[in-house]
C-alpha positions as CSV (number, residue, x, y, z in Angstrom):
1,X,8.3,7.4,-19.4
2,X,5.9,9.7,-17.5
3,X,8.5,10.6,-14.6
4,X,6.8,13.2,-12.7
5,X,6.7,14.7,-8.7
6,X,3.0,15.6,-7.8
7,X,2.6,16.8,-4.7
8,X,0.4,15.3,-2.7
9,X,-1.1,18.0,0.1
10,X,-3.9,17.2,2.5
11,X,-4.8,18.8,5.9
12,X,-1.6,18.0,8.4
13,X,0.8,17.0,5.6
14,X,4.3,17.6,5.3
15,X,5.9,19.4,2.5
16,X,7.6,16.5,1.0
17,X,4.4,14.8,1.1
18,X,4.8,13.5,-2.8
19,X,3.6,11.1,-5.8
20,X,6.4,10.4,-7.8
21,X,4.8,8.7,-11.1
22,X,6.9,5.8,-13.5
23,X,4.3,5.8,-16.2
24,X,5.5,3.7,-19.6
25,X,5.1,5.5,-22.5
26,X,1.7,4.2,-24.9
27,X,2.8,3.6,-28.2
28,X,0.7,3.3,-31.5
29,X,3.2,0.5,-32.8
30,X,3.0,-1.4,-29.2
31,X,0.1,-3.8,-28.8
32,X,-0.8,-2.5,-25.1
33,X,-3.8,-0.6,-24.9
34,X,-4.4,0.0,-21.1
35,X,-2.0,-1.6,-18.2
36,X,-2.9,-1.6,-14.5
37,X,-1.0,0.2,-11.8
38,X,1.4,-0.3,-8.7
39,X,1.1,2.5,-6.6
40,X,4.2,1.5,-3.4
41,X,4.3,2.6,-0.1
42,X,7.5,2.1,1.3
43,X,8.4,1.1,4.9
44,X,10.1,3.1,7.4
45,X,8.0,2.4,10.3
46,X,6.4,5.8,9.8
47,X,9.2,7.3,11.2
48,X,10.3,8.1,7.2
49,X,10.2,6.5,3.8
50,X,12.5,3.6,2.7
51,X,14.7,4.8,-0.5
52,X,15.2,0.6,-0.9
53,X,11.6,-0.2,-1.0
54,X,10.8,2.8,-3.2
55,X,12.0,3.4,-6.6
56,X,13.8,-0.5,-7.2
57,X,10.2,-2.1,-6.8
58,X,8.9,0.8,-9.1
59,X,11.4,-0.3,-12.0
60,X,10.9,-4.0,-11.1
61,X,7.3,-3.5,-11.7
62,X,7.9,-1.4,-15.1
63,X,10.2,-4.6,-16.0
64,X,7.1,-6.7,-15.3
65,X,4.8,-4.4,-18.0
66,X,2.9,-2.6,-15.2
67,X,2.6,1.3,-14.4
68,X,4.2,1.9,-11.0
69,X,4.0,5.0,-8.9
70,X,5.9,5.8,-5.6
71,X,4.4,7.5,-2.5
72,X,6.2,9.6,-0.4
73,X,3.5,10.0,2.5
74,X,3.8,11.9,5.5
75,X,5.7,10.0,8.7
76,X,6.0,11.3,12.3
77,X,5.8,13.7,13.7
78,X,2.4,13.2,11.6
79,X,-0.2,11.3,12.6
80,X,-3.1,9.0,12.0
81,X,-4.7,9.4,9.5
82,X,-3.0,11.8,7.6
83,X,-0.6,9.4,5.8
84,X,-3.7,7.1,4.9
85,X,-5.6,10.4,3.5
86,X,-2.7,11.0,1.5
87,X,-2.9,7.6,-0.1
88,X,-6.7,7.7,-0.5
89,X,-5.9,11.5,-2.7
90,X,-3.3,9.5,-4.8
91,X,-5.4,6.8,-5.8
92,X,-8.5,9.4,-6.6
93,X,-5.7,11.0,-8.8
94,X,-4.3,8.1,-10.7
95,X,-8.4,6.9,-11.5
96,X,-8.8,10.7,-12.5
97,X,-5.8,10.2,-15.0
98,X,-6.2,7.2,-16.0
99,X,-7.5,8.3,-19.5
100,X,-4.0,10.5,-19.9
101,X,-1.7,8.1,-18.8
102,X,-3.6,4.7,-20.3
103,X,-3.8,2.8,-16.7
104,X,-7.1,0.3,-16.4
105,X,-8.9,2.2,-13.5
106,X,-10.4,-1.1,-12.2
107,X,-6.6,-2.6,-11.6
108,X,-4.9,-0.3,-9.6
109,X,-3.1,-2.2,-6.6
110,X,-1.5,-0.4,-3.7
111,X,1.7,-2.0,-2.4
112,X,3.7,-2.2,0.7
113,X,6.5,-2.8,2.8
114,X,6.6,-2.9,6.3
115,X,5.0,-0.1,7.6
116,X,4.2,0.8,4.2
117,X,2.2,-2.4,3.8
118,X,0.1,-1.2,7.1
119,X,-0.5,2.1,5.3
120,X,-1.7,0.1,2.0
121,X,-3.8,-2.6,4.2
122,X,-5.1,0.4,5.9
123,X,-6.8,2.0,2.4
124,X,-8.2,-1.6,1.7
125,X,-9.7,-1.8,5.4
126,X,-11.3,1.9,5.7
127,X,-11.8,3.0,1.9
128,X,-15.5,2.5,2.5
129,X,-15.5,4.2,6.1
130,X,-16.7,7.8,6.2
131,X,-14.2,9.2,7.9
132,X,-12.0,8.7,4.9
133,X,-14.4,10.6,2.1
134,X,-14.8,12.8,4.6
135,X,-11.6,14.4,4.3
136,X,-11.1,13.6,0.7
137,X,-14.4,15.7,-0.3
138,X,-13.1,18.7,2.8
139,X,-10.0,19.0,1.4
140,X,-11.6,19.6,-2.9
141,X,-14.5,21.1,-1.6
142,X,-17.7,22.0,-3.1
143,X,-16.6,19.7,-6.3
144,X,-15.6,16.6,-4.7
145,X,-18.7,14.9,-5.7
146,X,-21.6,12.5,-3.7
147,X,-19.4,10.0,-1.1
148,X,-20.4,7.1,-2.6
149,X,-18.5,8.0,-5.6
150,X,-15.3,9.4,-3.8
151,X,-15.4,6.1,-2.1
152,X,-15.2,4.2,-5.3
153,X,-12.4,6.5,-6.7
154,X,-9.9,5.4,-3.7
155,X,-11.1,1.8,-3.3
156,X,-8.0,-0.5,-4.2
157,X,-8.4,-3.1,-6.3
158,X,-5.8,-5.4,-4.8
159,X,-3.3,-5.3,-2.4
160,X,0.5,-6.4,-2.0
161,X,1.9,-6.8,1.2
162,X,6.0,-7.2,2.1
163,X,6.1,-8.7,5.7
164,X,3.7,-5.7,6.9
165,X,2.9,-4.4,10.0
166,X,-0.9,-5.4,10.9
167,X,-1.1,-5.9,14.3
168,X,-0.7,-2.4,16.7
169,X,-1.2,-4.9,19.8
170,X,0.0,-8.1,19.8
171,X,3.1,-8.6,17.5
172,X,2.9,-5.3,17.2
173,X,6.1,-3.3,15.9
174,X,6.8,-0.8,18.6
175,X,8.1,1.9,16.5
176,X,5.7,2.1,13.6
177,X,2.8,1.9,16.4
178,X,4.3,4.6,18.3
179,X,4.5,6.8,15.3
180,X,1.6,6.3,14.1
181,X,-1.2,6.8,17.1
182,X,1.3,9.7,18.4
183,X,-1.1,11.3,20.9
184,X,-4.2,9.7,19.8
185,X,-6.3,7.7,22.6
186,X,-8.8,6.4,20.9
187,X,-10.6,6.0,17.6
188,X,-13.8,8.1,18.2
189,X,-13.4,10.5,15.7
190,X,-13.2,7.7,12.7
191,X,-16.1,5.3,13.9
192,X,-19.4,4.9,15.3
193,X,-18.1,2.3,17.9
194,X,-16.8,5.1,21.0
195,X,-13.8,4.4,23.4
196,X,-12.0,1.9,20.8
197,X,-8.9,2.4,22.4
198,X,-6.7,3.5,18.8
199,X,-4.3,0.7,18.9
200,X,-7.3,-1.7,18.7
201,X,-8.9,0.3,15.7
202,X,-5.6,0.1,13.9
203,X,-5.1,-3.7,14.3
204,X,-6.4,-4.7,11.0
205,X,-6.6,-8.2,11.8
206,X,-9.5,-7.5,14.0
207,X,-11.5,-5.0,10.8
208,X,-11.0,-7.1,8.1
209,X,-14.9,-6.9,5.6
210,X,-15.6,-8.5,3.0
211,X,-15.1,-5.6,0.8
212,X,-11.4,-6.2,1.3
213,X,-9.4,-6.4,-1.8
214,X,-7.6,-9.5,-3.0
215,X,-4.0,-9.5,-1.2
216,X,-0.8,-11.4,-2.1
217,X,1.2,-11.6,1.2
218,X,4.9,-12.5,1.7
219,X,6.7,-12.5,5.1
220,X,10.1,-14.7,6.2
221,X,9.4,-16.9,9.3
222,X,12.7,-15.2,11.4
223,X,11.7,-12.0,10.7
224,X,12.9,-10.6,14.3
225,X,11.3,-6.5,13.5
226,X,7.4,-7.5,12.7
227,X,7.0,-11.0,13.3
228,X,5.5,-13.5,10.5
229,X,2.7,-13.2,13.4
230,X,1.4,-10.4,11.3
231,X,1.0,-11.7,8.3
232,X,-0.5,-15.0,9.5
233,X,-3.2,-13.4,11.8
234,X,-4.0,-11.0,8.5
235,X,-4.2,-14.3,6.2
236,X,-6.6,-15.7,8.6
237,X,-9.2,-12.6,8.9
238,X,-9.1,-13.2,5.1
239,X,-10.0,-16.2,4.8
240,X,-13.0,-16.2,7.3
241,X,-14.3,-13.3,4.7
242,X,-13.7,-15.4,2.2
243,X,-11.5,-12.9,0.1
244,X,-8.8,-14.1,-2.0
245,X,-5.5,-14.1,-1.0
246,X,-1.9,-15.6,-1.6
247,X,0.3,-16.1,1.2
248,X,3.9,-17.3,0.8
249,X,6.4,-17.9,4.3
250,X,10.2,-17.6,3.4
251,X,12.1,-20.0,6.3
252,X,15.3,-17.6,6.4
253,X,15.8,-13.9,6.1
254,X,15.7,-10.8,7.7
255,X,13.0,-7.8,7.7
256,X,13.1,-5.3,5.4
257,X,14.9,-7.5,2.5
258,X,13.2,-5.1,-1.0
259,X,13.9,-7.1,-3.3
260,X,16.1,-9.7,-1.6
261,X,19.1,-8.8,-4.0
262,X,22.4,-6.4,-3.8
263,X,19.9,-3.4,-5.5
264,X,18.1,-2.9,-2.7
265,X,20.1,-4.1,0.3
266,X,21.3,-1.7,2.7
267,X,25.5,-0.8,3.2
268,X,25.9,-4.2,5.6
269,X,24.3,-6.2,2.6
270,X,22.9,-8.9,5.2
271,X,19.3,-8.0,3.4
272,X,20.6,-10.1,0.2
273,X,19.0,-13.9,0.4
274,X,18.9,-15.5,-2.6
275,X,16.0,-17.7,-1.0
276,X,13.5,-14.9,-1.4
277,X,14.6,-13.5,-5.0
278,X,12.0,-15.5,-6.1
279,X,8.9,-13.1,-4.6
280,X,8.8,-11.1,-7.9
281,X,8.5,-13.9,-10.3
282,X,5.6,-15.5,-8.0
283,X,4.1,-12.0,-7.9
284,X,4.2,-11.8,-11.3
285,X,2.3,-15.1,-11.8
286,X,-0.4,-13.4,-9.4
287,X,-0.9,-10.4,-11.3
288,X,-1.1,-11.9,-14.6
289,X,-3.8,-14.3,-13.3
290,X,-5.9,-11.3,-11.6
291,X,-4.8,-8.5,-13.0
292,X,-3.8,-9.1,-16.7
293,X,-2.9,-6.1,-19.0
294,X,-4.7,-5.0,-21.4
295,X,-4.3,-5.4,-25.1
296,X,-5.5,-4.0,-28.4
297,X,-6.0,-7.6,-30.3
């Protein structure tokens, strides 16, 4: 296992800003030749990190034969779009590595939780927006290469999302909206379009393209922090472009459930519901489908 803590610096970071990397060992004797990887964004409502929605999805996804990697990105104070630059740098540095650590560069997927899964539909919304490469090629400077290419290098190839935050408007959650926009007004510095009041820019239902990635998409229906509102108004943007997706609605539970079992439920364990312990195992069955591993016979 490749168990390492890169740090991850871009301009406005914080210092724990971090990649933390749970890379399986290649192996002459193994039959695996490349496998794709889960890079997780956990949810905190960008006010911190979740340690429940961090490393135990990273060792469920090394159980399922897939590379994982954890993000510790920058939360409030820090703004928009300083976490989402620090996610666009990770997934330039996994594609750069992917020779070293055997990862297929065309199946890296960016996972997330909550207000993680905002930060992760975020990359798949703007990866091909200028703003983005922009900062990427600022902060490597002269070397950073032509945008087009810097926007390929940070482009997801598929997305999964645990009952995220989409909405910064209606549904919105209050919290991860507030931390997010912090003293931002509007969106003129990242498009074209002037006086986009922020909150609208960052509703994702309303900028979902075509060039979205495929997304699987699990949210309960009494989910009381970010409503299954979310998830359903993000389903429908991505069907009207036509991009595939997989959507499952759990009838009970609470937000924030990880895994849905004791390993990643907080101290009051209400977050364990055997009903939704079944989200890995249809996960699985997605990623096999699109995003097989790769073998050597």
């Amino acid at each position: 296992m490749i168990h390492e803590k890169i740090s991850i610096k871009m301009p406005g970071s914080e210092e724990y800003a971090a990649l933390y990397t749970y890379i399986q060992d290649y192996s002459e004797r193994i039959g695996v030749e490349k496998r794709p990887l889960i890079l997780i964004c956990p949810g905190g409502a960008y006010d911190h990190t979740s340690d429940r929605e961090a490393e135990p999805l990273a060792l469920a996804f090394n159980a399922m034969g897939y590379h994982a990697a954890v993000l510790r990105y920058s939360t409030g104070p820090s703004e928009f779009p300083i976490a989402l630059s620090e996610l666009a740098s990770a997934v330039r540095l996994i594609r750069k590595k992917a020779d070293e650590w055997h990862i297929d560069k065309n199946r890296i997927l960016v996972q997330g939780s909550s207000a993680g899964g905002h930060l992760a539909a975020c990359l798949g919304t703007f990866w091909n927006m200028d703003f983005l490469s922009n900062i990427v090629a600022g902060e490597e400077g002269a070397g950073a290469g032509p945008a087009t290419e810097i926007k390929e290098s940070i482009r997801p190839n598929g997305l999964i999302l645990n009952y995220p935050v989409i909405s910064a408007e209606t549904f919105a959650h209050a919290g991860s909206a507030r931390s997010i926009t912090g003293d931002l007004e509007n969106a003129d510095a990242f498009t074209d379009e002037k006086g986009i009041p922020i909150r609208e820019f960052l509703s994702l239902e309303k900028r979902i393209t075509k060039d979205m990635p495929p997304c699987f998409i699990w949210h309960t229906f009494e989910d009381e922090a970010v409503p299954v509102e979310n998830s359903l108004m993000l389903a429908t943007a991505l069907k009207k472009e036509g991009i595939n997706t997989e959507l499952h609605i759990y009838s009970h539970g609470c937000h924030g459930t990880g895994l849905g079992n004791a390993l990643t439920a907080a101290n009051e364990g209400k977050e364990v519901i055997p009903e939704i312990q079944s989200w890995p195992g249809l996960l699985r069955t997605w990623l096999e489908r699109n995003y097989p591993i790769t073998l050597k016979y």
